[in-house]
N, C-alpha and C positions, 0 to 999 in steps of 0.2 A: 372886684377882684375875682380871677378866676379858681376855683377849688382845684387843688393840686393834682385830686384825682382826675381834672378832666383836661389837665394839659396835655395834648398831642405831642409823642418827639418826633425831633425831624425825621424824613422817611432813609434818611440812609443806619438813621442808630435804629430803626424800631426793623432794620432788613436785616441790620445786623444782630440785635435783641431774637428775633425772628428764631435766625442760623443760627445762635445759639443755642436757643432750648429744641430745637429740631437735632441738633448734637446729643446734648446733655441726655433726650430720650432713647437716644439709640445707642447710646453707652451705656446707660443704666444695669440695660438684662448682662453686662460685661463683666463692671466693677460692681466693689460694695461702694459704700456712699463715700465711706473716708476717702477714695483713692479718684475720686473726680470732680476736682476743681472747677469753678466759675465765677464766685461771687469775686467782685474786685479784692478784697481784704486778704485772699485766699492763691490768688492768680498772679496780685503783684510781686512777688519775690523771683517770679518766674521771666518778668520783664526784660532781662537781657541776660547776659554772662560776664564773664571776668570783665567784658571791655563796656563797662558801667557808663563811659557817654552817649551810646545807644540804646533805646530803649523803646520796646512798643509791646501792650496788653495784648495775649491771647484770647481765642474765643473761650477755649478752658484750657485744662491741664489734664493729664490721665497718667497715675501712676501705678503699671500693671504689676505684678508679682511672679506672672510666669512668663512663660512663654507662647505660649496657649493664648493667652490674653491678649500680650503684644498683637497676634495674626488678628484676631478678630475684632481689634480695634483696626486696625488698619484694613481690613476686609470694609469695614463703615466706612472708613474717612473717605478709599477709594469707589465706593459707591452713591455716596456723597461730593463727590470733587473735592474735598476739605485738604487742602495741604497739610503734611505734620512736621514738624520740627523735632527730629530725636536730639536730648537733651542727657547729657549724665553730671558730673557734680556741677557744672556751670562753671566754672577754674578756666576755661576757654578765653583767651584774647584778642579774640578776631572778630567777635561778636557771630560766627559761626551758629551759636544757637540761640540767636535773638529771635523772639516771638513773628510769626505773619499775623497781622490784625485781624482777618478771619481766619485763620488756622486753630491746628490743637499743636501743644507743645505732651512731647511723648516723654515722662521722664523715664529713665530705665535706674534708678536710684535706689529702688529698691532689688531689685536681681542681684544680687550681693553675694550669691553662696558661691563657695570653692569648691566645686563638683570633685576633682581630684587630683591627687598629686602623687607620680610616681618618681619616684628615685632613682627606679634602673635607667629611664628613658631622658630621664633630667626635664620634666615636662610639668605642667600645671592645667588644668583647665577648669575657667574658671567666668562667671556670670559679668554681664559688662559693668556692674555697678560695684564691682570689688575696687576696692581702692589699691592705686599703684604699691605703695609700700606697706598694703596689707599681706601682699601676693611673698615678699623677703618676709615679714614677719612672721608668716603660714611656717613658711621652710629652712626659715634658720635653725633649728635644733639638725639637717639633714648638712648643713655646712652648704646650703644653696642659697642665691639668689636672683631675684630677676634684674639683669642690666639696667634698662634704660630710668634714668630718672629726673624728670621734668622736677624743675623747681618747687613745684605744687605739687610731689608724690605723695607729701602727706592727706592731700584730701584728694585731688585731680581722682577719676576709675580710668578705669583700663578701655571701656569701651572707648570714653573720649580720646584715648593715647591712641588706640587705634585710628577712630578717624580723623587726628590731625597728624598722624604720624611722627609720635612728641619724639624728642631726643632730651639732652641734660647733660649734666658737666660730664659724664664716663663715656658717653656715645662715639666720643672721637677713636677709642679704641675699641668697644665692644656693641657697637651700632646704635638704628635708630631704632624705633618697633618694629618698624618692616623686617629689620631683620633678628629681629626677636619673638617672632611670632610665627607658628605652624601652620593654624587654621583658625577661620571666623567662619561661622553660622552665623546667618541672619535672616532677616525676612524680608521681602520686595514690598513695592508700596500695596502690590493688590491680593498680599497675606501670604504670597508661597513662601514657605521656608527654601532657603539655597545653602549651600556651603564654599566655602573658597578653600585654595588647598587642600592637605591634610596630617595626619598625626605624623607621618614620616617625614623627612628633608626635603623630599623631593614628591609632584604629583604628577599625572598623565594632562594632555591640554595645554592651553592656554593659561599662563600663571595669569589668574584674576585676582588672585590673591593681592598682589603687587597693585591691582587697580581699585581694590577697595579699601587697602589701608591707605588713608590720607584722602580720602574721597569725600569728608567733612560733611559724613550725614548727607548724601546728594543721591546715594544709590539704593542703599540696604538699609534697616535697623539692625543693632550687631548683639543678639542674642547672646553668644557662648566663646571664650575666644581660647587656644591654648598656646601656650607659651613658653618659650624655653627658659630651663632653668639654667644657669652655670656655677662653678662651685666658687666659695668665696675664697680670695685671693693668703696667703696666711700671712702677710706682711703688706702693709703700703705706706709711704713716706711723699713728702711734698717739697719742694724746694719751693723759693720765694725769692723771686730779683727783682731787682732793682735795676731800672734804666733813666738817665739822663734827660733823655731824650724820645719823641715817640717812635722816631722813625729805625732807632736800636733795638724796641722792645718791638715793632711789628717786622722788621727784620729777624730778630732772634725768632720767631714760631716759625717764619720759613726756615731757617736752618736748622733747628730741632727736626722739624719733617724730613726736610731733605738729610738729613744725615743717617735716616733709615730708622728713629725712633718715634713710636706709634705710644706717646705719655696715656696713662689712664685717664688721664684730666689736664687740659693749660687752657687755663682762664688769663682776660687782662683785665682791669683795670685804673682807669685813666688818674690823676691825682684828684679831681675833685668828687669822683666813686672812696678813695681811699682816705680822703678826710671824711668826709659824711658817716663812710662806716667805723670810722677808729671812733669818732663821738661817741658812738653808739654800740659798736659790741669791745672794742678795745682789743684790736686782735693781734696788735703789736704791728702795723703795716709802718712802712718808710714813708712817711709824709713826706718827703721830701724830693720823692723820686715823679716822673712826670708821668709815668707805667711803670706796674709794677706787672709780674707775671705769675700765676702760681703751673706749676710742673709734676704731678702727682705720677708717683711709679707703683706700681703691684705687681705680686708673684710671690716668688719661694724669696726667702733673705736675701741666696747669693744673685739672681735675676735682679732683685731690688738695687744690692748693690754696684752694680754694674753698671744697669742703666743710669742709676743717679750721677755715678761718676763721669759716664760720658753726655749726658745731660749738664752739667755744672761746663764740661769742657765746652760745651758749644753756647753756652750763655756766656761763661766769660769772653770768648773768641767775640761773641755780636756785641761786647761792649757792657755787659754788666756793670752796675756801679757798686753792686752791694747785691750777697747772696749767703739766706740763709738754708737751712735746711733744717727738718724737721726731726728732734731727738725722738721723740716717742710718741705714742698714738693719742695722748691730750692734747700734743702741741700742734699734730697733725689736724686736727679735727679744731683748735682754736685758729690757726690758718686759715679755714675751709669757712668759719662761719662765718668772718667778715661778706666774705662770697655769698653766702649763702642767705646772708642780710644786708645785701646792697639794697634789695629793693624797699622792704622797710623803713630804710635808712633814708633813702630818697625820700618816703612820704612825711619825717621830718621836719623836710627841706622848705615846701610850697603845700600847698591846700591838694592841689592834684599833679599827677606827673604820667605821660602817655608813652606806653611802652610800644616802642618800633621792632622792627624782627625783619633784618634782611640780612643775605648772605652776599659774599663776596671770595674772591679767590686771594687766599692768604699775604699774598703780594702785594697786594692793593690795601692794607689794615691802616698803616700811615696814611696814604692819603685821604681816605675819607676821614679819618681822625680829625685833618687838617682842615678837609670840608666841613666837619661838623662846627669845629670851631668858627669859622667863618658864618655857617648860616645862625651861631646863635646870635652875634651882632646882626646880622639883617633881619633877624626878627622879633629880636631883645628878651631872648627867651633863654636861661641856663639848660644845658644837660649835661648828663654823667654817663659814662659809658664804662659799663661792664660787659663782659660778653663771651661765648666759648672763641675763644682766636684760632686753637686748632681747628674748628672746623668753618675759620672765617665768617661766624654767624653773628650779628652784631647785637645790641641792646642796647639801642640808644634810648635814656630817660628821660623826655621831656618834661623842665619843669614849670605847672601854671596854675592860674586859677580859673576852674571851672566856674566859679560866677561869676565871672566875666565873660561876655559871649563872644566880648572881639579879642579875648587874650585867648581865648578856644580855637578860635578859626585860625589864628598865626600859630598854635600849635598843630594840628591838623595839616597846614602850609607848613611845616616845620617838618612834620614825618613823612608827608610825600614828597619833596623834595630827598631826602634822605635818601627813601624807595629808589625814586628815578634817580639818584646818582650810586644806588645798588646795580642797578640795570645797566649803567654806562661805563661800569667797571668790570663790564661781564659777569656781573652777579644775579642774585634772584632776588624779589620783594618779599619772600619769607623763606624763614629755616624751618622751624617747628612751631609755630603759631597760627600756622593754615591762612587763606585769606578772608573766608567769611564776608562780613556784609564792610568791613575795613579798609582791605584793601582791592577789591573789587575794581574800581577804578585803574588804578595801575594796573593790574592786569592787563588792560588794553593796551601801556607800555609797553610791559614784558611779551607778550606775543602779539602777533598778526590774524590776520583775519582767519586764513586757513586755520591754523592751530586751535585757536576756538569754536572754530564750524566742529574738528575734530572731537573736542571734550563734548562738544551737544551731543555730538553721532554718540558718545559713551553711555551719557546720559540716557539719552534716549532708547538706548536696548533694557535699560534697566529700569527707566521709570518714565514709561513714552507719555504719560500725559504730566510730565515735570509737576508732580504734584511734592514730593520728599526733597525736605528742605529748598524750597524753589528761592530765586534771586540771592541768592549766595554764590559764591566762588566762581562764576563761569559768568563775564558780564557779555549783554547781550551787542552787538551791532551796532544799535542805534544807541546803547547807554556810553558806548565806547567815541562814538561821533561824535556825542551830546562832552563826553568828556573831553574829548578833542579840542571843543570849539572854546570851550574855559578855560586850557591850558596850553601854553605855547614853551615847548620846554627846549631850551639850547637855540632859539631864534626860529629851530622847526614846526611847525604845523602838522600833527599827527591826522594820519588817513587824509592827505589831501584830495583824494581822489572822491573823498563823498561831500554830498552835500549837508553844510550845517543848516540848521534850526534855524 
């Protein structure tokens, strides 16, 4: 037998053992000990983000405290070639800040302070680990809050909002982050601090700004971000209808729009979203109905009432079958949390369930509805679809069991499929869940070859040797041929023009 101490490991773990503590010594004079991760026991939490069936170990983890820190970790990493992965609560669904297997994964989770908040300016600024619906809770006593709210405001930070560009059920009326947001400070991969924007509406240049929100950790690390505040609404009320049929209720959000009303919130619904959630929070929805829609109005009383009245007229006109409306602000908010626990409620249903995020133009809500149904028979897989309607952004639920590995891959086949008929209906393969290491592939769908040469050129001013977040969201040439050649989508042959593998 040989003594344990003198087994050799293989030369690719003992190069990667190596990289490691060649890391861990040049962080040290950085961090105190608490704030730099390696031992496995320590690093695995760190393993992927919200989209849990991807997953890979970091070389370590560094969780800085200032900003100061941030630069001189990244000063190393980019002296070192070490890729870094900026991380904030991990609430991410793209898998966006899934570990590089020799990389550092950057958390900025601690940066949490609210630097300031003024009143006159209707502004905040605040560190990227502050949590979204920490930023309304700072500033409720001033009658303020911050818009956008992703499903996960309760734990999701702000830095992460920033770089996947979150939106949430209000967005349809008072935007995404991009446009909720002034200025970001951050720092380049090779430790300059930069700035985007600034504290005023408007800046001098080139809006970079615009190019760094939603850039999903590919450019900057985002230090400091400010934010606008807006004052809270003094009434809001929700209507709740009822449709027969799907292609009623994806017709009623077109005519809601077109009739020149901009709702705070219209969410749908499909019937088997609305039974899973009535089990579950009992929010009093119409089982019966095949979509339901919720319709939420804000403002002054008489604005409230106004809109809801002509909201109501143009739900009955697309065929309502049943419409309730919301007497007071418990019933409002027991409305709101069926919504607000579909997903939940999903998990239920199956052991796992894989959340898709594509957009489509309002018009087209019916028929992919119709498609959906159809691909769950070709793949014998249930989903539920909840989703913002106003801004045509879908949620479809895939339900499966992850220990199953060929019930996985007809899931996975289940949401690119979805994607690709996002994309055939003149739509995008994501809303507000960015693409990360997920939807990568389709990408090479949704655009061509120029278009991607383009996002390098971005890239590449900002972080020429691709060391910040590398192989996420921008798929390369050859990953796109290579995807090509595996998928034959509509009888076409994508990129005929290259040679496959």
């Amino acid at each position: 037998m040989i003594p344990m101490n003198m087994v050799t490991p293989p030369p690719e773990l003992a190069a990667i053992t190596a990289l490691q503590s060649k890391l861990v010594e040049a962080l040290r004079p950085i961090l105190p000990e608490y704030a730099l991760l390696w031992e496995p026991e320590d690093t695995i939490p760190y393993e992927c983000d919200g989209l849990a069936a991807y997953r890979r170990m970091p070389l370590a983890v560094a969780l800085p405290e200032t900003e100061a820190q941030v630069s001189q970790i990244l000063k190393v990493c980019f002296a070192m070639q070490i890729p870094v992965v900026p991380r904030g609560a991990g609430t991410g669904l793209s898998g966006g800040a899934m570990p590089i297997s020799q990389g550092l994964v950057l958390s900025l989770a601690k940066l949490k302070k609210i630097i300031k908040i003024d009143p006159f300016t209707r502004t905040a600024v605040v560190q990227p680990g502050v949590r979204n619906l920490a930023i309304s809770e700072a500033v409720a006593h001033l009658g303020l809050y911050y818009a956008p709210d992703p499903s996960s405001q309760i734990a999701c930070s702000i830095g992460g909002n920033v770089n996947e560009n979150s939106g949430g059920v209000h967005c349809l009326k008072y935007g995404l982050t991009l446009h909720n947001v002034l200025r970001v400070r951050g720092i380049l991969m090779n430790g300059e601090i930069v700035e985007f924007g600034s504290h005023a509406p408007d800046s001098p240049g080139l809006d970079l700004l615009a190019v760094v929100i939603g850039s999903e950790g590919m450019l900057a690390v985002v230090t400091e971000v400010t934010v606008k505040l807006v004052a809270k609404p003094k009434l809001a009320r929700v209507i709740m209808a009822s449709f027969d049929n799907i292609e009623k209720g994806g017709d009623a959000v077109a005519a809601i729009i077109a009739a020149g009303i901009i709702p705070a919130g219209l969410e749908m619904m499909d019937k088997a979203t609305t039974r899973a959630v009535e089990e579950f929070v009992h929010a009093g929805y119409d089982l019966e109905a095949e979509v339901i829609l919720l319709c939420e109005s804000d403002g002054t009383p008489e604005e409230v009432e106004e809109e809801i009245e002509r909201m109501t007229r143009v739900l009955e006109n697309a065929g309502a079958s049943g419409i309730r409306i919301s007497q007071d602000e418990s019933e409002r908010l027991k409305f709101w949390s069926g919504r607000k626990n579909a997903f939940p409620a999903a998990g239920r249903l199956a052991a796992d369930y894989y959340c898709m995020d594509g957009t489509i133009p309002r018009r087209h809500i019916a028929t992919l509805l119709r498609r959906i149904q159809a691909m769950e028979k070709k793949y014998g897989l249930a989903c539920l679809n909840v989703f913002h309607a106003g801004d045509g952004n879908m949620h479809p639920l895939i339900l499966f069991n992850g220990a199953d590995q060929e019930e996985w891959h007809r899931a996975e086949d289940f949401g690119t499929e979805i994607l690709e008929a996002c994309v055939e209906l003149d739509g995008t393969i994501t809303g507000e869940h960015g693409v990360g290491i997920e939807k990568i592939n389709t990408m090479c769908v949704q655009f061509g070859e120029g278009e991607r040469e383009s996002f390098w050129g971005v890239k590449s001013a900002f972080d020429p040797e691709r060391l910040m977040n590398p192989n996420k969201a921008i798929p390369t040439l050859s990953r796109c041929a290579e995807y090509g050649r595996m998928r034959i989508s509509g009888g076409k042959l994508p990129h005929p023009e290259l040679e496959r593998f």
